[in-house]
Every structure is written in C-alpha cells, then in structure tokens.
C-alpha positions as CSV (number, residue, x, y, z in Angstrom):
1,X,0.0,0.0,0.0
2,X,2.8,2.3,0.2
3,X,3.5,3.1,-3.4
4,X,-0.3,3.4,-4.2
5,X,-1.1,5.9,-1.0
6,X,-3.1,8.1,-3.2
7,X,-5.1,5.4,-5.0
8,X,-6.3,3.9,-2.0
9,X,-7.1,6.7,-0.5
10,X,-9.3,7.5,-3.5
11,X,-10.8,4.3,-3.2
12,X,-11.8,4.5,0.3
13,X,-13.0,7.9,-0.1
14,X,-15.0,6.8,-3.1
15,X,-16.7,4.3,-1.5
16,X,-17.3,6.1,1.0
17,X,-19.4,8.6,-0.4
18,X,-21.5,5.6,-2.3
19,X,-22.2,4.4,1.3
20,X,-23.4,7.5,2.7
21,X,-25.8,8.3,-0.8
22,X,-27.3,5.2,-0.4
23,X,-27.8,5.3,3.2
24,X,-29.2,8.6,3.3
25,X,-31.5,7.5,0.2
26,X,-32.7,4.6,2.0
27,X,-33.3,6.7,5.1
28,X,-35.0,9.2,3.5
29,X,-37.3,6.6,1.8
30,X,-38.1,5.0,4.8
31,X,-39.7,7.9,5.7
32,X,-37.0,9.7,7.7
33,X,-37.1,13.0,7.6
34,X,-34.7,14.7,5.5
35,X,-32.2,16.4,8.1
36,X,-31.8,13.2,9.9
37,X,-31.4,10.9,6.8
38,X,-28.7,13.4,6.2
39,X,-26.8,12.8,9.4
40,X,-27.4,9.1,8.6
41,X,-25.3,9.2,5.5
42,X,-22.7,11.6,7.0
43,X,-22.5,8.7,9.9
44,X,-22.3,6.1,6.9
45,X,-19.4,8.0,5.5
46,X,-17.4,9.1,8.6
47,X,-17.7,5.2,10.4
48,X,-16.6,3.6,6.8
49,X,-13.9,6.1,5.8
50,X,-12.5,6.1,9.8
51,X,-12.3,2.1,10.0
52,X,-11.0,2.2,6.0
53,X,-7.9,4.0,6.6
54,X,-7.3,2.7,10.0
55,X,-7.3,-0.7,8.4
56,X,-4.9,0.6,5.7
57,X,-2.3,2.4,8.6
58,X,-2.4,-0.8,10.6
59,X,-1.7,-2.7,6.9
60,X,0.9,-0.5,5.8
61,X,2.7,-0.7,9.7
62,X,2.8,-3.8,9.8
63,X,4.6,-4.9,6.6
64,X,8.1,-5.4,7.3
C-alpha cells in the first residue's frame, strides 16, 4: 500500500461517499425526515472512511 497511497485513498474515499448516498437515500425513503437521513449518511461516511484507513495504517505498519 505504500507506493499506491493516493489510489487507496481515492478508493476508500470513493466508497465512502457511495455508502453515505445510499444510506441517506434509503433513510429518506423509509420515511425519515430529510435532516436526519442526512446525518445518517454523514455517519455512513465518517464510520466507513475512519475504519477504512485505519485498516490501511495498521496494513501499511505492519509490513516489514
């Protein structure tokens, strides 16, 4: 992972924001109201793209 920092990053980041769209769609069409299906995708994003690159740091410390 350490010559493709950048990549990965844009993949986890990436995803990221898929998870939280489609979170806060299916929130919202569950008949959530809008401002809290938003905070449900923003939770989506921030819990994926936190364990994502702490997975990847713990990855890239532990190669020898």
């Amino acid at each position: 992972m350490n010559s493709n920092r950048e990549l990965w990053m844009a993949v986890i980041v990436t995803a990221g924001v898929l998870i939280a769209i489609v979170g806060g769609g299916l929130a919202w069409l569950g008949g959530t109201p809008a401002a809290i299906a938003i905070l449900v995708g923003a939770t989506g994003f921030a819990g994926f793209v936190g364990l994502a690159l702490a997975i990847a740091t713990f990855l890239t410390r532990t190669q020898p």
